[in-house]
C-alpha positions, 0 to 999 in steps of 0.5 A: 500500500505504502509503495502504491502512495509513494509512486502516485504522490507526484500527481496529487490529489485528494485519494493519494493524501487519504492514502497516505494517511491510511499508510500512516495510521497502519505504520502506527499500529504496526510499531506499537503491536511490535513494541508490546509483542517484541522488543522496544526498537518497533516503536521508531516505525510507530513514530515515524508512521506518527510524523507520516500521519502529522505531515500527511493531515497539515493545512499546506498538505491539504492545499497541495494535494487539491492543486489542479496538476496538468 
């Protein structure tokens, strides 16, 4: 999922955005069920998938993805 976003994130628009806030939000839990089953380290992907949900949520974030492209 996270690969299909990546390479579509140049055109725009508003599905890619939910997209990579879907991604973001997946990354989260991911690390937080890796911290609790595993080990500690697994909470680096929940607060990197956090900076994802972050950027990916931001008024400017939102403004790009509804620019018109060509």
């Amino acid at each position: 999922m996270s690969l299909v976003v990546a390479l579509k994130i140049a055109k725009g628009g508003n599905g890619v955005r939910v997209g990579a806030v879907a991604a973001g939000w997946l990354v989260i839990t991911a690390g937080v069920v890796g911290a609790l089953a595993h080990h500690r380290a697994w909470s680096a992907g929940a607060v990197l998938g956090a900076v994802l949900l972050f950027l990916a949520t931001g008024p400017n974030t939102r403004d790009w993805f509804d620019t018109p492209r060509l």
